[in-house]
C-alpha positions as CSV (number, residue, x, y, z in Angstrom):
1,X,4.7,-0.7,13.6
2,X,6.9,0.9,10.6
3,X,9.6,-1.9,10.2
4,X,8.1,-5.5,10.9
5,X,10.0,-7.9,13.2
6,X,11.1,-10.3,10.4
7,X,12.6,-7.4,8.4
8,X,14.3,-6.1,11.9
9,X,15.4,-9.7,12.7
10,X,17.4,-9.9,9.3
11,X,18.7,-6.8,9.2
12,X,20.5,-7.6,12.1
13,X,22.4,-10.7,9.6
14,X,23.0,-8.5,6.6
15,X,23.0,-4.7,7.5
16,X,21.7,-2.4,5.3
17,X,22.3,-4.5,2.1
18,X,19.2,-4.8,-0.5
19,X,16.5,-7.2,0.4
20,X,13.8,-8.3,-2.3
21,X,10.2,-8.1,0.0
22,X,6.8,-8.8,-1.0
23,X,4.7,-5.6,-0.7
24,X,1.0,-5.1,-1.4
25,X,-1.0,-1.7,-2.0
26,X,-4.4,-1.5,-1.4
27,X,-6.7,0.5,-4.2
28,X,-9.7,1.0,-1.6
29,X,-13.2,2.9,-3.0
30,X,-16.7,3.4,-1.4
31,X,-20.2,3.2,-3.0
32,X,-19.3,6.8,-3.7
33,X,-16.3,5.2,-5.9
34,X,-14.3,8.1,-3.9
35,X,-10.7,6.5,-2.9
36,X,-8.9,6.4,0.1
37,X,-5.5,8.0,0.8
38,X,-2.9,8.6,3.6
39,X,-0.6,11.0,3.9
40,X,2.8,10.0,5.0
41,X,4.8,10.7,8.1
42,X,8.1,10.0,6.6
43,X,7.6,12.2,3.4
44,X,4.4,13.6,3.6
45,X,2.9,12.5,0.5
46,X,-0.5,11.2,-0.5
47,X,0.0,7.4,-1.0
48,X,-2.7,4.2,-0.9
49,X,-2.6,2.3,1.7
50,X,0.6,0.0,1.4
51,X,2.8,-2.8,3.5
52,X,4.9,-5.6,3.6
53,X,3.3,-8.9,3.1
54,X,4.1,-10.9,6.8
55,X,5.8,-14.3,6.2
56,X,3.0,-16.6,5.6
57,X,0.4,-14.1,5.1
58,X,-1.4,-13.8,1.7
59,X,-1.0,-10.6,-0.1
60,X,-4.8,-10.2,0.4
61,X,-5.1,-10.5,4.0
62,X,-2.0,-8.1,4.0
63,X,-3.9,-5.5,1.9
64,X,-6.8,-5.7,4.6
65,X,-4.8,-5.8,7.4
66,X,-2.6,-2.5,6.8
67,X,-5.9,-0.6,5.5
68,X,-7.3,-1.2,9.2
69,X,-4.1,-0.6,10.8
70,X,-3.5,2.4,8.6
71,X,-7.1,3.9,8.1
72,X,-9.4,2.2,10.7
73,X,-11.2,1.3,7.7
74,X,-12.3,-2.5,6.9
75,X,-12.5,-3.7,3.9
76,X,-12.6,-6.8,1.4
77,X,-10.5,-7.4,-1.7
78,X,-12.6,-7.8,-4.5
79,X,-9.2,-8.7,-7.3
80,X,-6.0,-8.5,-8.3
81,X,-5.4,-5.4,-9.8
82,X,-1.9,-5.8,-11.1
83,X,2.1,-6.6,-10.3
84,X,5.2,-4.9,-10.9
85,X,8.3,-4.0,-9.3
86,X,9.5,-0.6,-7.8
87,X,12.8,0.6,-7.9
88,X,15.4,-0.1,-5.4
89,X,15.1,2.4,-2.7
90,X,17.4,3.4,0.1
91,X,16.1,4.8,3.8
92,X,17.6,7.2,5.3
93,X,19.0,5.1,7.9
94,X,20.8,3.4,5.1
95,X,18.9,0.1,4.5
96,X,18.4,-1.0,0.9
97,X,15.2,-2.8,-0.1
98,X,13.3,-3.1,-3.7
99,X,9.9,-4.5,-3.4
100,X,7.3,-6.8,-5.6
101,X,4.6,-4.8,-5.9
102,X,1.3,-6.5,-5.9
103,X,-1.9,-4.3,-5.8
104,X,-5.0,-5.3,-4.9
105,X,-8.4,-3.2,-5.4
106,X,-10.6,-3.1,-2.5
107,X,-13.9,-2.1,-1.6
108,X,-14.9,-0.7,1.4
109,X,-17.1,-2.4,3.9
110,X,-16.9,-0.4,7.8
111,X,-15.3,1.8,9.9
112,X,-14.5,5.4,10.0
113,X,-11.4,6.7,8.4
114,X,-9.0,8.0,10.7
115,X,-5.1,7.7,11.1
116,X,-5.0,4.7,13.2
117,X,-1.1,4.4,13.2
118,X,2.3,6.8,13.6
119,X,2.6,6.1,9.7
120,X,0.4,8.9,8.5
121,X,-0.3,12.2,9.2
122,X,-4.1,12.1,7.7
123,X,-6.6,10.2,6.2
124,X,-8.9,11.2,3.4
125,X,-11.6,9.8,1.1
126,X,-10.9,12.0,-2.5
127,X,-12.9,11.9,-5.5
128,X,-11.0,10.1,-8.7
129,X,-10.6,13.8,-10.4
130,X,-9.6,15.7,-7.5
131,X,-7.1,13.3,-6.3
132,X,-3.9,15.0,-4.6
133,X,0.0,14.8,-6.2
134,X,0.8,11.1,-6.0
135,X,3.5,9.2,-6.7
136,X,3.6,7.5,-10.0
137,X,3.6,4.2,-8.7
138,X,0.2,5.1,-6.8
139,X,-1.2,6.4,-9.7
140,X,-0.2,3.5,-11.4
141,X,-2.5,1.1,-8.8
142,X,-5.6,3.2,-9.3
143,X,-5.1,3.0,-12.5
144,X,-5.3,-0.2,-12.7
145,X,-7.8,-1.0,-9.4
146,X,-10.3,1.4,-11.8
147,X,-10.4,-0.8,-14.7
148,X,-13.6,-1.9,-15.6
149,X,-12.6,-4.9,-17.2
150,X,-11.0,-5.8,-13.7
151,X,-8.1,-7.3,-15.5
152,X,-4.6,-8.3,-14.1
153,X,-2.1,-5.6,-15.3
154,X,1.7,-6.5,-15.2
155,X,4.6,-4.7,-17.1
156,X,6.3,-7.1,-19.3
C-alpha cells in the first residue's frame, strides 16, 4: 500500500499541509556484497528499499518489513547506518511531507527478489561499481551502510 492508513487518516484533519514522518531506508547486500535496488513506479528511479516507519513499529522492523513487501526478499538488520533529514517534498497530489531519514544496513538472509508490490517497476541485485543513477540521498545510505567501521553517520 503506497500511503499508509495513519498518514490517510490525518490527512483527512490537515490537508495537504507538511507532516514531519519517520522514514527508514534499507541498505540490503548478499554474500556477493551486491545491493539491492527497486525501481520506482512513481518516477522511475533506482532507489533502496524505503518506507514510513508504522506508529509503534521500530525503524528496524520497518526496514525488514518494506524490503519483503517491496522485494520479496527477507532480511535482518545488522546496524544503524546513519540519520539525517531529507528536504521537504511535495506530491503531485499536493501533500507536503519532509521525513527523518534513518538508514539501516541489512544483510540478506531468503527469498527471491522480485517486485512484490505496485511501488516498483523492477527489482535488481547490482554490484557496488555498476550501480545505476541514484538519487543522492540513496547514495548517501550506501555510503554509509558500506562503512567498514560500521559507524553511525549523522550530518551535524
Amino acid at each position: 500500500m503506497p500511503t499508509p492508513d495513519f498518514i490517510l487518516t490525518l490527512r483527512e484533519k490537515i490537508g495537504v499541509h507538511p507532516l514531519w514522518l519517520p522514514g527508514v531506508k534499507a541498505v540490503v547486500t548478499d554474500d556477493d556484497a551486491r545491493l539491492l535496488l527497486v525501481r520506482r513506479a512513481d518516477n522511475g528511479r533506482w532507489t533502496v528499499p524505503a518506507g514510513i516507519v508504522e506508529p509503534g513499529e521500530e525503524p528496524a522492523a520497518t526496514a525488514v518489513r518494506e524490503v519483503l513487501e517491496e522485494t520479496g526478499v527477507e532480511v535482518e538488520v545488522t546496524h544503524l547506518a546513519g540519520v539525517g533529514t531529507t528536504a521537504p517534498m511535495v506530491y503531485p497530489n499536493g501533500d507536503h511531507a519532509q521525513y527523518l531519514d534513518v538508514v539501516m544496513a541489512c544483510r540478506y538472509v531468503g527469498g527471491e527478489a522480485r517486485v512484490a508490490d505496485d511501488e516498483n517497476l523492477e527489482v535488481g541485485w547490482f554490484e557496488a561499481d555498476a550501480l545505476p543513477d541514484l538519487p543522492p540521498l540513496h547514495r548517501r545510505a550506501i555510503e554509509w551502510a558500506r562503512d567498514p567501521a560500521r559507524r553511525a553517520h549523522y550530518v551535524g
